[in-house]
N, C-alpha and C positions, 0 to 999 in steps of 0.2 A: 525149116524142117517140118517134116510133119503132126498135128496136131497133136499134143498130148493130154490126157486126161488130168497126169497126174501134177504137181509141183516139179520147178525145173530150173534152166539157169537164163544167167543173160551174162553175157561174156563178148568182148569187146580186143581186140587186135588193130593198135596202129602204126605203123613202120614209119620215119622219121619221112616226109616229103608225099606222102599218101596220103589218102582221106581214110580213116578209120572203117573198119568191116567189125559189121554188129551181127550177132547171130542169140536169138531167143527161145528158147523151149519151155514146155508146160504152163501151166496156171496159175497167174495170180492171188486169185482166189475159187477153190474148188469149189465153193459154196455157190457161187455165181457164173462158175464157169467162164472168168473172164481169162485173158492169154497177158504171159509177160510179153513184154513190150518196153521201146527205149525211155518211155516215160514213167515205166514201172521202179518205186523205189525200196529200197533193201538194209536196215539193219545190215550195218558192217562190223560193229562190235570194234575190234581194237586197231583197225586201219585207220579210225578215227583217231588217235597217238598223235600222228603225222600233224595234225591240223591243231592239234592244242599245242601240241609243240611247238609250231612255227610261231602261232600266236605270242608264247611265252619270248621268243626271238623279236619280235617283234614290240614287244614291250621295252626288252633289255633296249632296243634299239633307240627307241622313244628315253630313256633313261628312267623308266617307271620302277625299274626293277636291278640288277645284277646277276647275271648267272652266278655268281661267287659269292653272292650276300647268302648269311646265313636263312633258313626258311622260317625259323623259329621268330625272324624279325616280321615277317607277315603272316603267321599264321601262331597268334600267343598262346596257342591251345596246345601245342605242338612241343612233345616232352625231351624230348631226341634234339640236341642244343648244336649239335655240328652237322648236322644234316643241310646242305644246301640248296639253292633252286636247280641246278646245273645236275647234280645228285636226281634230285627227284624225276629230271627229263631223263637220263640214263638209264636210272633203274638200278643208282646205288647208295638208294637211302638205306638199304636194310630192313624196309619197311614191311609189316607183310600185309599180304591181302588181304584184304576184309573181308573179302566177298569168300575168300578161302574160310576164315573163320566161320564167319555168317552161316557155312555149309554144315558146319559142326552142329546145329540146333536143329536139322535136319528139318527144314520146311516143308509141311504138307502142300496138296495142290492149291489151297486154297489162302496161303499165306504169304506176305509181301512183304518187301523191306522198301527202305529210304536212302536218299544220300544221307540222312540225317543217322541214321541207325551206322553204315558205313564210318561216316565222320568219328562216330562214339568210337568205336571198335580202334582208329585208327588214332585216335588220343590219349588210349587207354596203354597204349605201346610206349615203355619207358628208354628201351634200348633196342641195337639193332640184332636183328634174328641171323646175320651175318658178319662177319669181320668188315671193318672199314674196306671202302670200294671195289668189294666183291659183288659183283652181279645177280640181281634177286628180282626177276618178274614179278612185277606187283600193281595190280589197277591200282592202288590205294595211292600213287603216286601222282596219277594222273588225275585224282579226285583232288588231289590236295592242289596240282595246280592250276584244274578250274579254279579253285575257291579263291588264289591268288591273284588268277586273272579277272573275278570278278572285285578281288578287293582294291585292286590297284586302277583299276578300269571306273570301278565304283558304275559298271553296269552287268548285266547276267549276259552268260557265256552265250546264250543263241541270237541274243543282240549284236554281242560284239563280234559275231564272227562272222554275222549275218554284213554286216558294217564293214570290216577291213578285210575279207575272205571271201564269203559267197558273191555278193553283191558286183565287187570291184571284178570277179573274174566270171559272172555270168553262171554261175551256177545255179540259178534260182530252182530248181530240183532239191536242195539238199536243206538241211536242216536238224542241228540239235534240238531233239525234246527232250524236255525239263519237265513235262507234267504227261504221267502217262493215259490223263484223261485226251492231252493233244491229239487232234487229228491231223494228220500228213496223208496230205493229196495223193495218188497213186500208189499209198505205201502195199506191200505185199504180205501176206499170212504165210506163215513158215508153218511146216506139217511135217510130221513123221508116220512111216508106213507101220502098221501093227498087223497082228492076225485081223483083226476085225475091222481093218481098213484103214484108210486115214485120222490122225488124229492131231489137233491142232498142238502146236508145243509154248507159244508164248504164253507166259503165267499172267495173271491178272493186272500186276504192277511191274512197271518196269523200272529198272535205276537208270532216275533222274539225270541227264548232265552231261558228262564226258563218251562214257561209252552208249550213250543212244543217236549216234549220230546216220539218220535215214539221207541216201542219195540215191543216182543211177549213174550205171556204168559212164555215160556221157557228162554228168560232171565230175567223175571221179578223173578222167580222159583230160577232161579242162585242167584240173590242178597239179595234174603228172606232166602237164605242159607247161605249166608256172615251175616248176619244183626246178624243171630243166635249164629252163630259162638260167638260170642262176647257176647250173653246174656247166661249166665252160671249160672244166679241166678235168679231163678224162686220169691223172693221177691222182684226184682230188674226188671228195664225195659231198654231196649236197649238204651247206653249210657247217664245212668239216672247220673252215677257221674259227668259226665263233663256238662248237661245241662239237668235244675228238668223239672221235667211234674207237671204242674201245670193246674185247673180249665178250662175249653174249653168252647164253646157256645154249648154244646150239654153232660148234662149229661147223664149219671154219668162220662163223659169220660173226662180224661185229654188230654192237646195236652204238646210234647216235641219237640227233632229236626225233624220235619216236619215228625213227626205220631202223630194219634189219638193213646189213651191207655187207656184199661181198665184195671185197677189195682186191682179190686175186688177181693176176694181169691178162688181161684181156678178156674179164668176166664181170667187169665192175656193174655192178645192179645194188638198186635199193628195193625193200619190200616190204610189205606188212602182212601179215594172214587175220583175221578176224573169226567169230565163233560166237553168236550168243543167240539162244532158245532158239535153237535148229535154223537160222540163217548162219549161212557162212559167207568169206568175201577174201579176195586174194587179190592186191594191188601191185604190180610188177614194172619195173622201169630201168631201161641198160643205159647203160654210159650213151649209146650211140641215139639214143630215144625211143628206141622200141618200147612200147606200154602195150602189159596184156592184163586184162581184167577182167574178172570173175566174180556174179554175185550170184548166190542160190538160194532158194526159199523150202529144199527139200533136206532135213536132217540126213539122209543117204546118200547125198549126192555132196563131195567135198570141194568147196573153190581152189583152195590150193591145193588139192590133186589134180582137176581140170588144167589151173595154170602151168603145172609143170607138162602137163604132158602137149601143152598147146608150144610151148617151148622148147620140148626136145623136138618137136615135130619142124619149129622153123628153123631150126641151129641146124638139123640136118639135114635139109631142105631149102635153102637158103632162096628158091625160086619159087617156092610152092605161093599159092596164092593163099591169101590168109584164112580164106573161106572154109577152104579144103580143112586146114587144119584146125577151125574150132568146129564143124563137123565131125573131123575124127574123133575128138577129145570128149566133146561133148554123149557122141553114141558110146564109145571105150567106160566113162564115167558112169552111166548109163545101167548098161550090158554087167559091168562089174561088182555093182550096188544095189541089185534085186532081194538081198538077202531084208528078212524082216527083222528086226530088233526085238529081243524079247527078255525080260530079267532075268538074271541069275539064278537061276535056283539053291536056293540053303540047303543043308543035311536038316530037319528038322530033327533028326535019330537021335534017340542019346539022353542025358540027364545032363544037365548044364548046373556047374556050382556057382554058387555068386562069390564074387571076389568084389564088390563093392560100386558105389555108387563115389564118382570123381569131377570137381572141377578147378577150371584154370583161368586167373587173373585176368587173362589177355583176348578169353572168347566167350563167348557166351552159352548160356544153358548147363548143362550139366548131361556126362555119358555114363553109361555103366557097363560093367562088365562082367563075362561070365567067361568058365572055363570048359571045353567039351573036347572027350578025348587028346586028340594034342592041335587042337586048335582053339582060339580066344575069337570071342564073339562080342563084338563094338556094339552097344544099344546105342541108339538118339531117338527119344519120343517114341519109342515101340520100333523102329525101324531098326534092322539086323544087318550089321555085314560079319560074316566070317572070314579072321586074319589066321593065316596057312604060316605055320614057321620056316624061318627062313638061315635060320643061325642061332647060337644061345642066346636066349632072351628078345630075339629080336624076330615082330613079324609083320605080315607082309598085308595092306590090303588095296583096297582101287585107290590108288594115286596119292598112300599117307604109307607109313611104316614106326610102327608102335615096337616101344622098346624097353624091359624092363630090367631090372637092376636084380631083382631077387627072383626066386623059385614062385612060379604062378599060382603056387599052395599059398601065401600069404601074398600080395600086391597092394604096398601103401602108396607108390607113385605111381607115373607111368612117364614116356615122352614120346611127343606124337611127332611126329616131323610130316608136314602138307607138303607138297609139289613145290609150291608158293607162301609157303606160311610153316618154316620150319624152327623146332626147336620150342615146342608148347611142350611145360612141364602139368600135368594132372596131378592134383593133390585126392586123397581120402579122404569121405567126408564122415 
């Protein structure tokens, strides 16, 4: 395609007996003005699942481990005593996010966390924020079974995957970082559009481990061709024997070891979508082998919107050439995503009553609150959001839902329920 100024994608189409078609857009780095490229690599954020998980498969295999051993047997830190490893791949410890909590302290730009801070948050948890083996997105799960794989391994996770994963299948492209001073060869700068131009979005530090895992489409292409390998039965899904896919928070799809699956008949696919500091990444693979893949380094520009539309374009086109259609997807993605991002605006209007200053066991810092007209107002560290009611007692704000028990003239509790981290009761302090 023609040159772009701006941040862009790299997206990748290989039909099962073809040679894979690569198609690249925009900048690497806008600073240097250099072009993505197949050696350009990309923060994938939770596509990475896929590869800690297989790891954890691959221990059980070796007998390091059991999927059915309780976790609290290799992680003694770990409060929640029937929680399993098998649980933890799924996504049915009940465990909640850290990184959800973490967000409650509301970090300014200049502030960073650890797996270490993570770990804390996630030991601190005595029970599940769920009924037994109900389905609960939660990185915290996939931290914990780094930490497994590292104990059991008694080596660190970018060793070992470098050792029985990258290595063995020629991905030398790819690579967990563990130390966000790490430099990774060809990696890419993620950007978001503002009024006043570009503006980079990676924060200073990044978390350590599991979800920092930098690739390129082309070895992500390699391991979707391992994965296959092994799926030989189109009513069956990629190591469905040794660990079920079960009900997900997003029908009709199941999740197993660290993919989504659709099991429907004659639509079986595995997936993963990723998301972190404005990279995004969309890894896609059919029963029959088709892999479509998508990495972007532009916050406006979404992988998994590109994937699907690179996919409705070949399912109904079944002759088109693949060129054609990450063309299309990629100018559609494009053309659709010009809009700028810009915050929210608050009512500043009004007199706001205090109803108190609240914290809880399970996260950190402390929030406060006030009351304005008929809307409640969330403090963290000076930061404001405005919760809109939604029902008695109960209101509504970006991606949490606070809910209180008495008339908002007096408020000794509160409960906050996160996306990912639900069921925080707030005490007065």
């Amino acid at each position: 395609m023609a040159r772009d100024e701006g941040p862009g994608l790299s997206l990748l189409v290989h039909r099962p007996g073809e040679d894979p078609t690569l198609l690249h857009t925009g900048l690497t780095s806008l600073e240097h003005g250099l072009p993505i490229g197949p050696e350009t690599t990309f923060n994938v954020g939770s596509v990475a699942k896929q590869i800690t998980a297989h790891l954890i498969l691959l221990a059980a295999r070796d007998n390091l481990l059991h999927l059915d051993q309780r976790a609290a047997d290799l992680l003694p830190r770990l409060k929640i005593s029937d929680i399993t490893v098998a649980d933890l791949v799924t996504h049915r410890s009940g465990i909640r996010d850290a990184e959800s909590l973490l967000s409650l302290a509301s970090f300014r730009d200049l502030d960073h966390y650890t797996a270490d801070d993570l770990h804390t948050l996630a030991y601190r948890q005595d029970q599940r924020a769920v009924p037994e083996a109900r389905f609960l997105y939660s990185n915290t799960n996939y931290l914990l079974l780094a930490e497994i794989l590292e104990t059991v391994y008694r080596s660190t996770l970018p060793d070992l995957a470098r050792r029985n994963l990258f290595g063995p299948l020629g991905m030398d492209s790819t690579h967990f970082k563990n130390d966000p001073r790490q430099v990774i060869r060809g990696a890419a700068s993620a950007y978001q559009a503002t009024h006043h131009g570009w503006q980079r979005t990676e924060a200073p530090v990044t978390l350590p481990g599991p979800g920092s895992l930098w690739t390129t489409v082309g070895d992500l292409d390699r391991w979707l061709t391992h994965v296959h390998r092994g799926w030989q039965h189109p009513q069956q899904l990629p190591w469905q024997e040794t660990v079920a896919y079960e009900p997900s928070d997003h029908e009709p799809y199941l999740y197993g070891p660290g993919l989504y699956a659709d099991a429907r008949p004659g639509r079986a696919a595995v997936f993963h979508y990723g998301h972190e500091q404005g990279f995004s990444a969309a890894a896609h693979m059919e029963a029959s082998g088709l892999r479509v893949l998508c990495l972007s380094n532009n916050a406006g520009l979404s992988a998994d919107h590109t994937t699907a539309t690179v996919l409705r374009d070949l399912h109904k086109q079944p002759t088109q050439a693949p060129k054609e259609a990450l063309v299309r997807a990629a100018t559609l993605e494009r053309t659709s995503n010009t809009a700028v991002r810009t915050q929210p605006t608050l009512d500043g209007c009004g007199q706001h009553t205090e109803l108190g200053t609240f914290t809880c066991d399970l996260a950190p810092g402390s929030l406060r609150l006030t009351h304005s007209a008929d809307a409640l107002h969330l403090w963290r560290r000076g930061a404001r959001d405005q919760l809109s009611p939604t029902g008695p007692g109960v209101y509504a704000g970006n991606g949490y839902i606070l809910t209180v028990s008495s008339s908002t003239d007096q408020v000794d509790r509160f409960t906050l329920d996160l996306d990912r981290a639900p069921g925080l009761t707030y005490i007065r302090q």
